[in-house]
C-alpha positions as CSV (number, residue, x, y, z in Angstrom):
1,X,213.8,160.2,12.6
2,X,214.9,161.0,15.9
3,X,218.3,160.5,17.2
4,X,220.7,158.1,19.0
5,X,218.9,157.0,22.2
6,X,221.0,157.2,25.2
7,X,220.9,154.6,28.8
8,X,220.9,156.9,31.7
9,X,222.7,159.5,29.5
10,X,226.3,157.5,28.3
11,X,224.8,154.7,27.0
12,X,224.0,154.9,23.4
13,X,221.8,153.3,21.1
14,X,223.1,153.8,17.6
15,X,220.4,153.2,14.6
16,X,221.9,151.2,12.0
17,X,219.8,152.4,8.2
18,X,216.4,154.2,8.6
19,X,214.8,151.9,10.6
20,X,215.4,153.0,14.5
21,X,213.6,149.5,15.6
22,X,216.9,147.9,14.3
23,X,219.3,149.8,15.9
24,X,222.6,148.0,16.9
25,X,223.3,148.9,20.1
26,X,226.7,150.8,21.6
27,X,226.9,151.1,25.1
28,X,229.2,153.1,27.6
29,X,227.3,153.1,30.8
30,X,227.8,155.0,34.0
31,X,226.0,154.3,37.2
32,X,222.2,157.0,36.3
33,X,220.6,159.0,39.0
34,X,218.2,157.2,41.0
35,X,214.7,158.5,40.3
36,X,211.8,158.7,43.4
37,X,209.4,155.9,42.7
38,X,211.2,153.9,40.4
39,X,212.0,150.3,40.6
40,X,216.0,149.4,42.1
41,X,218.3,148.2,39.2
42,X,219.3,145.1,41.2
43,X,215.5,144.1,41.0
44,X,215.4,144.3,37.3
45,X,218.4,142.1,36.9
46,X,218.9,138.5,36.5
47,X,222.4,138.1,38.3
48,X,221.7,140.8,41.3
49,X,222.7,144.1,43.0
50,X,226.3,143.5,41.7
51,X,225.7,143.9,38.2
52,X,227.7,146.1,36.1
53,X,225.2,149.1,35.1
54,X,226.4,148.4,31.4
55,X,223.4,146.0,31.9
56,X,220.9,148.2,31.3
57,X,219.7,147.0,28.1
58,X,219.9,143.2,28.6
59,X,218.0,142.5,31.6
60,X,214.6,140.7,31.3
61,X,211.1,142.1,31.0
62,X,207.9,140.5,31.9
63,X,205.0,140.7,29.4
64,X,201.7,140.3,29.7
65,X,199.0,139.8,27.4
66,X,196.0,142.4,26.7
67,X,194.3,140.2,29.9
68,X,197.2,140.8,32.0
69,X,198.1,137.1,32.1
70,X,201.8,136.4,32.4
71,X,202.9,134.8,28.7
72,X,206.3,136.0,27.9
73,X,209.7,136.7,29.4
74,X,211.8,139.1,27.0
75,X,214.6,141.9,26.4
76,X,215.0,145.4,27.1
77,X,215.7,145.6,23.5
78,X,212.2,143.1,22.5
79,X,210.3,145.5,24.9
80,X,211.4,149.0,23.3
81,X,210.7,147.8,19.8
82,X,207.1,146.9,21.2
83,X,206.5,150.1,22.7
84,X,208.0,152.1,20.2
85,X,205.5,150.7,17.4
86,X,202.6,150.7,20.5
87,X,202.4,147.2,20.2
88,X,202.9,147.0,24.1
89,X,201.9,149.5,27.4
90,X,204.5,150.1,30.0
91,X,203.2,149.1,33.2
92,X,206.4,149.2,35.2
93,X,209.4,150.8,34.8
94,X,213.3,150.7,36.1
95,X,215.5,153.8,37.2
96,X,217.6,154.0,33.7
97,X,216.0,155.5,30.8
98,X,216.4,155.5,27.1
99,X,216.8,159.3,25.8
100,X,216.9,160.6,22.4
101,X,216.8,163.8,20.9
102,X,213.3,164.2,21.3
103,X,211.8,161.9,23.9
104,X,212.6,159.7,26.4
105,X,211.6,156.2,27.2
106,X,211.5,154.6,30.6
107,X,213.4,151.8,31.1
108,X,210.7,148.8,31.0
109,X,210.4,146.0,33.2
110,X,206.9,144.9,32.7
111,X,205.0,145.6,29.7
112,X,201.4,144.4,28.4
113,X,200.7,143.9,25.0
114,X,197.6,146.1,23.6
115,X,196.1,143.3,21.6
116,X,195.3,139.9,22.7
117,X,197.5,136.8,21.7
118,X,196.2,133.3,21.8
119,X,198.5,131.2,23.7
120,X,198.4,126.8,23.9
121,X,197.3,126.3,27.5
122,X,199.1,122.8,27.6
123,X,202.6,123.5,26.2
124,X,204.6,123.8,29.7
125,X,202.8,120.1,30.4
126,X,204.3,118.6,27.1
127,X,207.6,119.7,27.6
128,X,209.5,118.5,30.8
129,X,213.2,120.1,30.9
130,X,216.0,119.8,33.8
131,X,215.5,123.9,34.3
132,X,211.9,123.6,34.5
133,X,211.8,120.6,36.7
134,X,214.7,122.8,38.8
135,X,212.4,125.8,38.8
136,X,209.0,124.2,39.2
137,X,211.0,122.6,42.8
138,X,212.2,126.2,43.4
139,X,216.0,125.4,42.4
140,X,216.1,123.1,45.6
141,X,217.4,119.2,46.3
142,X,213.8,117.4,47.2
143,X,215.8,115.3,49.5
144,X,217.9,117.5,51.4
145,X,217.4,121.0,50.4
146,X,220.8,121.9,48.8
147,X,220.5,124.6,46.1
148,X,223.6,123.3,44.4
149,X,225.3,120.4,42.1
150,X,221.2,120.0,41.3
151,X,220.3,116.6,38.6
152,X,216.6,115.4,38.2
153,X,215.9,111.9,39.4
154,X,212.9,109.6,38.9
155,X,211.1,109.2,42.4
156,X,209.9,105.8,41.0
157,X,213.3,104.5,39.1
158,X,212.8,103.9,35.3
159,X,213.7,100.3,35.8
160,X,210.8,99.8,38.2
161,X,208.4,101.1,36.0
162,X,208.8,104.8,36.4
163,X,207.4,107.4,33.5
164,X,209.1,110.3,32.8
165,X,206.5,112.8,33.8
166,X,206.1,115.5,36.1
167,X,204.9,113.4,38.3
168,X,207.8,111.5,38.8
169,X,210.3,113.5,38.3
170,X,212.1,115.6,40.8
171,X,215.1,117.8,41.5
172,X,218.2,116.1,43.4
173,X,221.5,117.0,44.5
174,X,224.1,114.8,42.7
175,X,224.7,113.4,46.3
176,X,221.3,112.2,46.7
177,X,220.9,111.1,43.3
178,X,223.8,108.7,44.2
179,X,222.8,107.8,47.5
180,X,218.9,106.9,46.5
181,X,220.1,105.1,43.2
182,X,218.2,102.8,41.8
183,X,215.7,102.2,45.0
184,X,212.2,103.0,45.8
185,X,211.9,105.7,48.0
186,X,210.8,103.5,51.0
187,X,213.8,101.0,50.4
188,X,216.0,104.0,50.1
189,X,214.1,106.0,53.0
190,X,214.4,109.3,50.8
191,X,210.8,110.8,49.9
192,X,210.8,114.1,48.1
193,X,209.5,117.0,50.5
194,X,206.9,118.0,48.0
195,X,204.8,115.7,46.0
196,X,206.0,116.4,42.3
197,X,203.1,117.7,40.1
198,X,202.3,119.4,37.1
199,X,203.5,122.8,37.5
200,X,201.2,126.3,36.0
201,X,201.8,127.7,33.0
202,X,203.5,130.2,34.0
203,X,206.8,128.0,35.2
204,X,208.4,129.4,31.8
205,X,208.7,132.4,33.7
206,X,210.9,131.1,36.7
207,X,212.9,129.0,33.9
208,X,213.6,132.7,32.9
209,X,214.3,134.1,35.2
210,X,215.5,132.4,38.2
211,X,215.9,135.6,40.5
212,X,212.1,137.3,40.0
213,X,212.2,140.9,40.3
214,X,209.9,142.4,43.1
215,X,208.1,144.4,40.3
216,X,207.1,141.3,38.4
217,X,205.5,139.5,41.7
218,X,201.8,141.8,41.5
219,X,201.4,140.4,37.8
220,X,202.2,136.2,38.7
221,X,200.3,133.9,40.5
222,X,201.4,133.1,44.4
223,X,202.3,129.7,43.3
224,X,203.9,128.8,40.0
């Protein structure tokens, strides 16, 4: 069995037992060389340039099935454990990597799984939550644009018939929640800027990951 793997060359990974693809994880990070080529740590990271490098093992990473289709959002941690057992390909990588005694492992940041998994095509329709209304509207009011305090709100209020679907359901600054109330929007004089819809399947993604890494943008469809 090979030995503790190391982030960037402080950061440890200590195997807990025999089984490395368990192993609890110690870290003690210091800012790693930069590498030519590789991907920034700030666009690898949900929160930013101003991350702490102790980061390194809990950002996100984009997985793709065997067809390259966006399916997953997971861990550092998730990812290694896939490519160590070469359930997974590395198809991007970050600047930190994971050393050991014997080998070294690129930091991942998007991976594709080697065998094909069957995924339901109308899950992200069944399931409407605030975060994937908010990310489906691109974090943003419909009304006035504001990208904070954010609510949903029926375009068509509940008590004038209203379903709570995609289709009618929108994100709203509290403000303009309050202000439209219980109106239509033509009593009201607020229409949403977009015309709410259905959003792809791939929506899980920006529910994720709210900041998308410029690594994962080749791999997801222009519009999501």
């Amino acid at each position: 069995m090979s030995g503790p793997l190391r982030v960037g060359g402080a950061c440890e990974l200590r195997a807990g037992g025999r089984d490395r693809y368990t192993a609890a994880l110690t870290m003690e990070c210091t800012v790693p060389p930069e590498p030519v080529g590789s991907v920034s740590p700030s666009e690898h990271q949900r929160h930013g340039p101003g991350t702490s490098p102790t980061t390194a093992m809990s950002g996100r990473v984009l997985v793709l099935n065997a067809t390259f289709e966006p399916i997953n959002v997971c861990t550092v941690r998730r990812a290694v454990v896939l490519l160590l057992k070469e359930k997974a390909e590395l198809l991007e990588r970050g600047r930190w990597e994971l050393h050991s005694e014997s080998s070294t492992l690129a930091r991942p940041v998007v991976i594709r799984l080697v065998s094909y998994v069957k995924v339901p095509r109308d899950a992200h329709r069944r399931k409407i939550t605030r975060r994937a209304v908010f990310a489906r509207d691109s974090w943003t009011c419909q009304y006035c644009g504001s990208r904070s305090n954010l609510t949903v709100d029926h375009v068509i209020p509940r008590s004038k018939g209203g379903t709570s679907s995609w289709e009618n359901i929108v994100a709203s600054c509290a403000p303009c929640n309050r202000r439209k109330g219980d109106r239509l929007p033509r009593q009201a004089g607020m229409h949403p800027r977009h015309v709410p819809r259905t959003p792809r399947a791939e929506i899980f993604i920006h529910v994720a990951s709210p900041t998308i890494p410029q690594a994962w943008l080749a791999y997801l469809p222009q519009a999501a």
